[in-house]
C-alpha positions in Angstrom: 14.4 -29.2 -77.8 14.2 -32.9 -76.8 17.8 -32.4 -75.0 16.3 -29.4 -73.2 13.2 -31.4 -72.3 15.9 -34.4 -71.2 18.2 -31.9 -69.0 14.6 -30.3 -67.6 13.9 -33.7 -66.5 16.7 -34.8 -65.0 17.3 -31.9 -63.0 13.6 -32.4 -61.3 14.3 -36.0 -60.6 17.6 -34.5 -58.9 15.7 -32.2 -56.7 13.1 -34.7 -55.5 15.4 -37.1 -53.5 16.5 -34.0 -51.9 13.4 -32.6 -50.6 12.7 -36.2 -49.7 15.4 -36.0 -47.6 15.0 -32.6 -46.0 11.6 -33.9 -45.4 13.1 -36.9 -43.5 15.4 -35.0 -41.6 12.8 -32.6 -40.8 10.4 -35.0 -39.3 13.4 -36.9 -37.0 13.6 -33.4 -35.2 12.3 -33.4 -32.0 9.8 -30.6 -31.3 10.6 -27.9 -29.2 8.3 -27.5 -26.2 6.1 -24.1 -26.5 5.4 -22.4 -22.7 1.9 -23.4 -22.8 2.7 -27.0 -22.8 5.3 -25.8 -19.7 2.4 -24.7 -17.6 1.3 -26.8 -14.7 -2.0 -27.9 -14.6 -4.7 -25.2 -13.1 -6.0 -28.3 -10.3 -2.2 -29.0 -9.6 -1.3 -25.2 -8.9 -2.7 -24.4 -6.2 -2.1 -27.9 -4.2 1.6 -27.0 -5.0 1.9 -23.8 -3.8 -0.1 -24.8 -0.3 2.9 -27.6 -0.1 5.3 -25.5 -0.9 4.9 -23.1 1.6 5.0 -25.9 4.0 8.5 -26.9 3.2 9.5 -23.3 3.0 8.3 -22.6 6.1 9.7 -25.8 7.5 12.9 -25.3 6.0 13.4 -21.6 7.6 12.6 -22.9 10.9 15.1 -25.6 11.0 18.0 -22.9 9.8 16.9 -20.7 12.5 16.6 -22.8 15.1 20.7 -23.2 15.6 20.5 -19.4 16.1 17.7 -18.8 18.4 18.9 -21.0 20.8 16.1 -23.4 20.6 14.1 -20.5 22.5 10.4 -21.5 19.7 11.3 -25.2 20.5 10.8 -25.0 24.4 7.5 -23.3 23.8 6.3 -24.9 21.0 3.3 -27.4 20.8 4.0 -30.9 19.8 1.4 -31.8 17.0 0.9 -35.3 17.0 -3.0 -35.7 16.3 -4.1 -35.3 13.0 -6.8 -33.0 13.4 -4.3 -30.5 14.5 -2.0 -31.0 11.3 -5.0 -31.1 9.6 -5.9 -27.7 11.0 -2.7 -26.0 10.1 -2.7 -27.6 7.0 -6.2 -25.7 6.6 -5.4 -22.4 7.7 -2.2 -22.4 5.4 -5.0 -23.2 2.5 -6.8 -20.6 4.0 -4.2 -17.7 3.9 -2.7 -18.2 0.8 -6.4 -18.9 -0.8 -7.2 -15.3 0.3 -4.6 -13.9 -2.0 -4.9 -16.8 -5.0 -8.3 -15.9 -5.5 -9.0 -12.7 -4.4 -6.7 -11.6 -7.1 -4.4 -10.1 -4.5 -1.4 -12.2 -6.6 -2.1 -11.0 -10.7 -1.6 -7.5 -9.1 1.5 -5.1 -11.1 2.0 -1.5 -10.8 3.4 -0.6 -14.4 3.9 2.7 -14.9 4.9 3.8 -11.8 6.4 7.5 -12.1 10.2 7.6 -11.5 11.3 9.3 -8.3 14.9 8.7 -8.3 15.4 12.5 -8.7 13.8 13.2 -5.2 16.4 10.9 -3.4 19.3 12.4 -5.0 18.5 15.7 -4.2 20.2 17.7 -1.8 18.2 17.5 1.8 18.3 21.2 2.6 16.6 21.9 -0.7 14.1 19.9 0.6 13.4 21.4 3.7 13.5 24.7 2.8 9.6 24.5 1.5 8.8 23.6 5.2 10.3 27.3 6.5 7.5 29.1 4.9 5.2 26.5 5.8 5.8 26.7 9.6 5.7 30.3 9.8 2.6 30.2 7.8 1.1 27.4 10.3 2.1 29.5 13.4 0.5 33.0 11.6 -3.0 31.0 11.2 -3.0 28.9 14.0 -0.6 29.5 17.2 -0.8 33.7 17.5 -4.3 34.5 16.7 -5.6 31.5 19.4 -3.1 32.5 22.1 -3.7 36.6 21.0 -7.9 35.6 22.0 -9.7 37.6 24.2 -12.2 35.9 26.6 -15.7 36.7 25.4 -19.4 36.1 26.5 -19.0 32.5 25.9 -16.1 32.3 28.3 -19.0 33.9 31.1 -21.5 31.2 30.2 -18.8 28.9 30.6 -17.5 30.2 34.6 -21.3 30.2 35.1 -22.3 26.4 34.0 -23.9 24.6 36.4 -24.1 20.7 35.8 -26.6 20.2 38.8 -29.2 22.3 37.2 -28.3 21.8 33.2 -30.1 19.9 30.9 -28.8 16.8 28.7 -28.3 19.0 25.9 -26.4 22.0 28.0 -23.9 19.5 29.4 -23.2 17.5 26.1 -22.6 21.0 24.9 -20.2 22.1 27.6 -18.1 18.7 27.6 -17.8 19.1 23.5 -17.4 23.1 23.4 -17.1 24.7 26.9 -13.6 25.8 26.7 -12.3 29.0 26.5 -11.9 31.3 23.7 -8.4 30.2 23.0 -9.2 26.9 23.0 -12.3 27.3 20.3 -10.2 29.5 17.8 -7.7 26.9 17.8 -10.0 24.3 16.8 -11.9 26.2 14.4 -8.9 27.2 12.7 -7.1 23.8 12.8 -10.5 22.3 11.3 -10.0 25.0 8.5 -6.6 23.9 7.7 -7.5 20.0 8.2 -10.2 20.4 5.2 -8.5 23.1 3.0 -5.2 20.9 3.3 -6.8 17.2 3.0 -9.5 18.9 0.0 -6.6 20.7 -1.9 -4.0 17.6 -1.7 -6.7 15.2 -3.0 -7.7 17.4 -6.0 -4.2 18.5 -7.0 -2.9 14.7 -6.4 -5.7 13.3 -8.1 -6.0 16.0 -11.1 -2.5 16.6 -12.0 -0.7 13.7 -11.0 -0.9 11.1 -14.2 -2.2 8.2 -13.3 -3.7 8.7 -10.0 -6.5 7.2 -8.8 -8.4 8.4 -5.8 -8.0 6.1 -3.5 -4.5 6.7 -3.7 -4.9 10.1 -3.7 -7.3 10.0 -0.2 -3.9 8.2 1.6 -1.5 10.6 0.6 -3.9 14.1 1.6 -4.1 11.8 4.9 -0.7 12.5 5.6 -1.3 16.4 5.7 -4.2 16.1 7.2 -2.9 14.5 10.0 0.6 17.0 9.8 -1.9 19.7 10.2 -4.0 18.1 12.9 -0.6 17.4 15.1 0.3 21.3 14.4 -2.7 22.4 16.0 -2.7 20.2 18.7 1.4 20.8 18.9 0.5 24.3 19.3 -2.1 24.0 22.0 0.3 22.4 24.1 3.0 24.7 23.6 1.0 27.9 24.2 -1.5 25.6 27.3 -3.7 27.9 26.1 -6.5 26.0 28.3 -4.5 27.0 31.5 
């Protein structure tokens, strides 16, 4: 037992040199530096980024000048005072201020829906929608306006009389008093601008994932302005006014 006790002993003297010595070691490595420590100071940032959009803007200048002929330099202001540095100096602030805290710069779009598959298909696929579409658009729009018969609004029209009208009668006839053909058009292309603008916006906004409605407003703008240029496409094609 007492040689067990003696081995037991010795091997614990053995093993504290050598955490001693890892412990040593250990504290003679230099710490690595975490990216928090990195970061420049908040104060410093935005000074920075002022002067280095400066020098950036300085430095694309200077490369461009060789290949502009020195065209900016005959026309450009010589700023010697130091208000008018000072000024530019304070507009730069300005502009890039807007977007540093505005939050215009923390802005990402994760998630974005992959539309690769769009571009790589073939064109004629996807213009062969817009067939039906068009003849559709020309069915509601073009033949029952230029098909219009003149009515008893076309007579009230012929018999306007601006020297004897009221205020009322003659805002009416500058907004309305046009003939039949003219008012179908409109009504109809009206139809189309709010079934087409109402029905993008719900089906972008419902069954796309991820859409929110402000996004969904800009893209029904696009058909609403596609349907607004058909009608008014039409009405120049047909001159259904002459």
């Amino acid at each position: 037992m007492a040689g067990r006790k003696r081995a037991g002993s010795k091997r614990g003297a053995s093993v504290e040199p050598e955490l001693s010595t890892t412990t040593r070691l250990a504290s003679k490595i230099p710490e690595v530096p975490t990216p928090s420590s990195l970061r420049i100071p908040a104060y410093l940032q935005f000074p920075i980024l002022v002067a280095l959009s400066m020098a950036t803007s300085s430095v694309l200048y200077t490369v461009a000048a060789p290949f502009t002929s020195g065209d900016l330099a005959s026309v450009s202001a010589q700023l010697d005072e130091w208000w008018e540095i000072g000024g530019i100096l304070l507009w730069k602030a300005i502009e890039l201020g807007a977007g540093w805290w505005l939050g215009y710069d923390v802005i990402h779009f994760d998630g974005i829906k992959d539309l690769s598959k769009i571009y790589r298909s073939d064109v004629m696929w996807l213009l062969a929608p817009f067939v039906p579409i068009g003849i559709a658009a020309k069915t509601f729009l073009f033949t029952p306006s230029f098909a219009a018969k003149a009515d008893a609004r076309d007579d009230e029209i012929e018999a306007f009389n601006p020297e004897t009208a009221s205020l009322s009668d003659t805002a009416l006839y500058n907004i309305w008093g046009h003939s039949k053909r003219v008012r179908v058009l409109a009504q109809r292309t009206a139809v189309l601008v709010a079934l087409a603008g109402l029905h993008t916006w719900l089906h972008t906004y419902i069954v796309v994932e991820g859409a929110e409605g402000f996004g969904a407003a800009g893209w029904a703008s696009i058909w609403v302005l596609a349907a607004t240029l058909t009608g008014l496409g039409f009405a120049w094609v047909g001159n259904i006014d002459g």
